[in-house]
Chimera marker file (.cmm) of the C-alpha trace (Angstrom):
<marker_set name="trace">
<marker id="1" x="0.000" y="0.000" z="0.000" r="1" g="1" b="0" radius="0.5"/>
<marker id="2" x="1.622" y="3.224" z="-1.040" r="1" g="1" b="0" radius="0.5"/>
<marker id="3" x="0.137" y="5.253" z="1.354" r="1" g="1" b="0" radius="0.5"/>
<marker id="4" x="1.135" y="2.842" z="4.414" r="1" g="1" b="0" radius="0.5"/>
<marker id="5" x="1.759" y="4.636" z="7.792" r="1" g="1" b="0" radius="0.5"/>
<marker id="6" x="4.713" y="3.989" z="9.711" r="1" g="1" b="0" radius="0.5"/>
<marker id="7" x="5.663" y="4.434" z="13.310" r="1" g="1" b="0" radius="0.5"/>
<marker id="8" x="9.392" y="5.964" z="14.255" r="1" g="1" b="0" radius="0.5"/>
<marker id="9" x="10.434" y="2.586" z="15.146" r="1" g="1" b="0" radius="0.5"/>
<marker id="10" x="9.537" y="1.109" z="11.751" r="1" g="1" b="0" radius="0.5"/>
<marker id="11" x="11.567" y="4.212" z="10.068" r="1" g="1" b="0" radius="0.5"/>
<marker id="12" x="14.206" y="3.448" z="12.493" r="1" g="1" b="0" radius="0.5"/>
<marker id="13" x="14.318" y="-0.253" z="11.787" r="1" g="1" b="0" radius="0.5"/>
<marker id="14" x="14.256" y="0.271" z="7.719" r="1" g="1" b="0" radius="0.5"/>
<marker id="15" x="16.834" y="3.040" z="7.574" r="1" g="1" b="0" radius="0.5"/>
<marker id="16" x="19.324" y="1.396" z="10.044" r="1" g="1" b="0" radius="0.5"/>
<marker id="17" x="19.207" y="5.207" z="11.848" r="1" g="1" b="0" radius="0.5"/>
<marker id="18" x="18.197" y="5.692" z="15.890" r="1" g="1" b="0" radius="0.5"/>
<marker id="19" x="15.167" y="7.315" z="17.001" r="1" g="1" b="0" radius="0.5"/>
<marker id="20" x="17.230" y="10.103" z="18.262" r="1" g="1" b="0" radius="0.5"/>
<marker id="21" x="18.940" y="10.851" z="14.853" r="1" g="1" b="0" radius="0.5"/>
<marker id="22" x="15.123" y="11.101" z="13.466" r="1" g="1" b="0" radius="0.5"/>
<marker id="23" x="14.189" y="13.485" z="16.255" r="1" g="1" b="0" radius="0.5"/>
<marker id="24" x="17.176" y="15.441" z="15.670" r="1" g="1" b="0" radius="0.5"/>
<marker id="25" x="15.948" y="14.867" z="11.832" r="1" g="1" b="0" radius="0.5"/>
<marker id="26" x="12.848" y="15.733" z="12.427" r="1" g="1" b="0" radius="0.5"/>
<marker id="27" x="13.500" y="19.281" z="14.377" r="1" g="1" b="0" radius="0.5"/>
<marker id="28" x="16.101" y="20.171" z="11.804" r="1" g="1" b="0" radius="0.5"/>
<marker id="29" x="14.456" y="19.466" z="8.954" r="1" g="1" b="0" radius="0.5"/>
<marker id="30" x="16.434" y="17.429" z="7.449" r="1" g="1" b="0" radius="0.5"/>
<marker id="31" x="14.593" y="14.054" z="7.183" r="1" g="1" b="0" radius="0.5"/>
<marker id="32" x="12.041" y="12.390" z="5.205" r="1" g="1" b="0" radius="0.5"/>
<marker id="33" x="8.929" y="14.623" z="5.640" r="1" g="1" b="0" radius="0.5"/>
<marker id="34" x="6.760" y="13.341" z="8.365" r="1" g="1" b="0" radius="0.5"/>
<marker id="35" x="2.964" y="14.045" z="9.852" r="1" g="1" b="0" radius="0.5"/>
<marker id="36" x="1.471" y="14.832" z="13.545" r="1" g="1" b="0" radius="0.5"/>
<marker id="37" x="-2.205" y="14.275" z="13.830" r="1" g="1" b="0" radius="0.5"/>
<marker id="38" x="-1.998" y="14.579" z="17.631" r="1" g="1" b="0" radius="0.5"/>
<marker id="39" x="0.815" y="16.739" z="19.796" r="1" g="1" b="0" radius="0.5"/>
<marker id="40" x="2.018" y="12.840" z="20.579" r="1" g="1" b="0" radius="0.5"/>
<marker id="41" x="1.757" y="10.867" z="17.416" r="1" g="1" b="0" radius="0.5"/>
<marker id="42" x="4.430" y="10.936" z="14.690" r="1" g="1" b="0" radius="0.5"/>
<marker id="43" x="4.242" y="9.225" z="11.437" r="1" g="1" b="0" radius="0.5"/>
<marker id="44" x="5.651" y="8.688" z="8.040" r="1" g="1" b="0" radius="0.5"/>
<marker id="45" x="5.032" y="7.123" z="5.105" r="1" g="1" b="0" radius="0.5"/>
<marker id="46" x="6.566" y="4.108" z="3.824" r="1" g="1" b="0" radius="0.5"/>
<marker id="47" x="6.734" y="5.164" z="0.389" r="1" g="1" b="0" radius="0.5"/>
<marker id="48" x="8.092" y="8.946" z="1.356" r="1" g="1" b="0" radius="0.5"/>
<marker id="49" x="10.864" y="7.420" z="3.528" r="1" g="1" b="0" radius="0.5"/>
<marker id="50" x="12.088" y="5.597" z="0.946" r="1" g="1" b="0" radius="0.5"/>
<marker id="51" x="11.937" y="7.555" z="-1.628" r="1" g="1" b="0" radius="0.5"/>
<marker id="52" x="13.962" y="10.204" z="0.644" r="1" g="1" b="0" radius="0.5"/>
<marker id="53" x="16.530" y="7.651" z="0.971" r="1" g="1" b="0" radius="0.5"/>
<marker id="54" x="16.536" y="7.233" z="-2.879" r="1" g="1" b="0" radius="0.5"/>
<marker id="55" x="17.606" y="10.770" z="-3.149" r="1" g="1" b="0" radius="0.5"/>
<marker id="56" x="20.315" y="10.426" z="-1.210" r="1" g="1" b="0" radius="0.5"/>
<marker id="57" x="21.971" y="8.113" z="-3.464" r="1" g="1" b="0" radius="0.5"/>
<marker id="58" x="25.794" y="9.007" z="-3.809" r="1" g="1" b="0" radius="0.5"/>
<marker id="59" x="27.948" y="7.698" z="-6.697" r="1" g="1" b="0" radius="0.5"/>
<marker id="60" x="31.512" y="8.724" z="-4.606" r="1" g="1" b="0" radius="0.5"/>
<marker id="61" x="32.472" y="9.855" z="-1.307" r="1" g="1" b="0" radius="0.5"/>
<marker id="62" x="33.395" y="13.757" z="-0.817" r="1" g="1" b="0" radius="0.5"/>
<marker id="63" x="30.774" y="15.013" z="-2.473" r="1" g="1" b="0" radius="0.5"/>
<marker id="64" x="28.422" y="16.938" z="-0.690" r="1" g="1" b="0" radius="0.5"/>
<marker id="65" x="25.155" y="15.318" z="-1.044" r="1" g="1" b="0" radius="0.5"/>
<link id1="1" id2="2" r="1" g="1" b="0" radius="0.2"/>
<link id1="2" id2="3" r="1" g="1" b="0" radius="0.2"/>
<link id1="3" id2="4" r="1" g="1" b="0" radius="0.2"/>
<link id1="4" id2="5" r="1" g="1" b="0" radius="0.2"/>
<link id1="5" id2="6" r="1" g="1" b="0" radius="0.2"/>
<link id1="6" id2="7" r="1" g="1" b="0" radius="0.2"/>
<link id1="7" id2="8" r="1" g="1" b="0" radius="0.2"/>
<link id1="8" id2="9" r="1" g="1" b="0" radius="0.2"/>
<link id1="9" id2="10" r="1" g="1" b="0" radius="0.2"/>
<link id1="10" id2="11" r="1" g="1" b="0" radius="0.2"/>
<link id1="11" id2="12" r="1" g="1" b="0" radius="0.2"/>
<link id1="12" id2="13" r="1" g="1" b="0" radius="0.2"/>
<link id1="13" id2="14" r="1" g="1" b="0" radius="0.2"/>
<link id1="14" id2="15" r="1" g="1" b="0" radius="0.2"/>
<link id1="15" id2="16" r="1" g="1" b="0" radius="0.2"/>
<link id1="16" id2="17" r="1" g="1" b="0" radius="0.2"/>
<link id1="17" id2="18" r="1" g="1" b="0" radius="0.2"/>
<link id1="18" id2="19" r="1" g="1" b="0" radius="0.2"/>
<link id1="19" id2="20" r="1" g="1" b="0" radius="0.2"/>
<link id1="20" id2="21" r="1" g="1" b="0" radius="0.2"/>
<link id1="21" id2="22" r="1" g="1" b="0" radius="0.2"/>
<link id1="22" id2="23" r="1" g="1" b="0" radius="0.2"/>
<link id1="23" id2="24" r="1" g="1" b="0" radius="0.2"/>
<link id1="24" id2="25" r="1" g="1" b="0" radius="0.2"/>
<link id1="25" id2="26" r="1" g="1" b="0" radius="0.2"/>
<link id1="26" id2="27" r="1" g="1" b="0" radius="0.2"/>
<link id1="27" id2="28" r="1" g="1" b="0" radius="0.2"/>
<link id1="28" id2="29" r="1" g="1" b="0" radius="0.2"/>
<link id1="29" id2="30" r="1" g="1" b="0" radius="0.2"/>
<link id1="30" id2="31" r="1" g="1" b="0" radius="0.2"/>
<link id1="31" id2="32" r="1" g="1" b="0" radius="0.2"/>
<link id1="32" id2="33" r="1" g="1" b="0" radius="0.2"/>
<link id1="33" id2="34" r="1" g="1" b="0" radius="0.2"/>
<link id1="34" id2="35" r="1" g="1" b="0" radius="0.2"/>
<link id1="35" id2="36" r="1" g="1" b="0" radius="0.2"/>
<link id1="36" id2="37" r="1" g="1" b="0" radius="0.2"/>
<link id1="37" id2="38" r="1" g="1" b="0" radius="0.2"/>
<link id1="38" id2="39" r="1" g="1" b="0" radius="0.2"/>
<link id1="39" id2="40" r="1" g="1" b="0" radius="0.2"/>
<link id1="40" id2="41" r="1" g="1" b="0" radius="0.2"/>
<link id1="41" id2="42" r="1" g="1" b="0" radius="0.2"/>
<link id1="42" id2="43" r="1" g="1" b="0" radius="0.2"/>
<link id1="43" id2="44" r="1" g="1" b="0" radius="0.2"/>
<link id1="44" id2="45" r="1" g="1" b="0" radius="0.2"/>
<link id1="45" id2="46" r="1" g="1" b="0" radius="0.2"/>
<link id1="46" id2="47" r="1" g="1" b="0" radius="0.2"/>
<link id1="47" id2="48" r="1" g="1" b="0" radius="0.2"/>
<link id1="48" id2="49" r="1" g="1" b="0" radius="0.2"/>
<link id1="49" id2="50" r="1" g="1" b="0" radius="0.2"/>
<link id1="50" id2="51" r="1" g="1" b="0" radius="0.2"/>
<link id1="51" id2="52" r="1" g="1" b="0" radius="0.2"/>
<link id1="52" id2="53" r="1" g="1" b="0" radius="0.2"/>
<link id1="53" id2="54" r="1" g="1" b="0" radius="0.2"/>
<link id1="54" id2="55" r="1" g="1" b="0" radius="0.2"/>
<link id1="55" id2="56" r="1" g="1" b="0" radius="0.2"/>
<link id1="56" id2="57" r="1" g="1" b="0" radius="0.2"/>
<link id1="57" id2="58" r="1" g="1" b="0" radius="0.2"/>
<link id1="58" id2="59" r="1" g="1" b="0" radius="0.2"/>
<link id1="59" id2="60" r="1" g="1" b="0" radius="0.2"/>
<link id1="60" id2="61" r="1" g="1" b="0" radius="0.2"/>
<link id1="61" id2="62" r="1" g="1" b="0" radius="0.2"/>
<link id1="62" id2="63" r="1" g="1" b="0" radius="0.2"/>
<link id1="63" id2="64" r="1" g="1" b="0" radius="0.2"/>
<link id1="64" id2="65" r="1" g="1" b="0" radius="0.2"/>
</marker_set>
């Protein structure tokens, strides 16, 4: 399902990153975008997440991304 909701952990779990490098992420701006229906609920898309990984696709190191 493309528009499949995913908790922290899950984003966590398929990016190999920590929950506190997403909340860091998340209040920098940085990271795939993300939604907040309550002041206590935060969750992503599958499909968004990866395809924010996908951009992030480097062909050699020292190059900015």
């Amino acid at each position: 399902m493309t528009g499949e909701y995913i908790q922290p952990e899950d984003v966590a779990e398929l990016t190999g990153m920590s929950l506190k490098a997403l909340g860091y992420l998340r209040w920098h701006g940085g990271g795939p975008k993300f939604y907040k229906p309550t002041p206590r609920t935060i969750l992503y898309k599958r499909a968004e997440v990866l395809a924010w990984l996908e951009a992030s696709a480097l062909t050699q190191t020292g190059v900015p991304a």
